[in-house]
N, C-alpha and C positions, 0 to 999 in steps of 0.2 A: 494489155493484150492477154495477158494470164487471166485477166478476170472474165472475158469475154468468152475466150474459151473454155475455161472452167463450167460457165454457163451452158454455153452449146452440149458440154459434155454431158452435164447435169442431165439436160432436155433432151437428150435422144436417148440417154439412159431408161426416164421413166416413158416417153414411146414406146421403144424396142420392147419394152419389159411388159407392155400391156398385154402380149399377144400371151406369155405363161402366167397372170395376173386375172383369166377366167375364173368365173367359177367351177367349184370341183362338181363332178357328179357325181350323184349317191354312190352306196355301197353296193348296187346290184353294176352299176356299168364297168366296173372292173374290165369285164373278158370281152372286150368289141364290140359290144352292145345286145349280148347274150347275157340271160338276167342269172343269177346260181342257180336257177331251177330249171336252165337250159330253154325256157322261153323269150321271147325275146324283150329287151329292157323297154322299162315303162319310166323310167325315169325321166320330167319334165325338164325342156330345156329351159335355164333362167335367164329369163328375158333380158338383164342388164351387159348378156353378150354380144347382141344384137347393135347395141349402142355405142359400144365403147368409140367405133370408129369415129361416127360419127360428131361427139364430143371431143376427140381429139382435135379432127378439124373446127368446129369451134372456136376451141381454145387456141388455136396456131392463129386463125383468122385475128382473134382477139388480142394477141402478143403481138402479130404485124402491126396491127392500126394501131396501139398504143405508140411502137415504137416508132413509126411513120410519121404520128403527130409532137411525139416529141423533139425527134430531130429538122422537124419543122419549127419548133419554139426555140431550138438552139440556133439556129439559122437567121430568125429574128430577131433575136438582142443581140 
């Protein structure tokens, strides 16, 4: 049971964690997206934030079936 939840813990750890696990933006987006020279920030956003969601689910979808098929194997011996 410890180990189980230990697990669970783990796993919503590094979820939860994904949302402050962005990339950072340049040096100019400091001030709300007002650049130091008071024009507005030009700094691109990096495309791998776009994604992360989406690879979460993924990966979950991919931790169900494993686990699904396995306690299907233990069911049958």
């Amino acid at each position: 049971m410890k180990n189980k939840f230990l697990k669970y813990c783990i796993a919503l750890f590094f979820i939860g964690s994904t949302t402050i696990a962005f990339a950072q933006p340049g040096t100019g987006s400091d001030n709300n997206g007002i650049d130091d020279n008071g024009g507005a920030d030009s700094t691109p956003a990096t495309p791998i934030d776009d994604y992360v969601g989406i690879l979460t689910l993924v990966g979950l979808s991919y931790v169900l079936y494993k686990v699904k098929t396995n306690q299907k194997e233990e069911k049958a011996i």
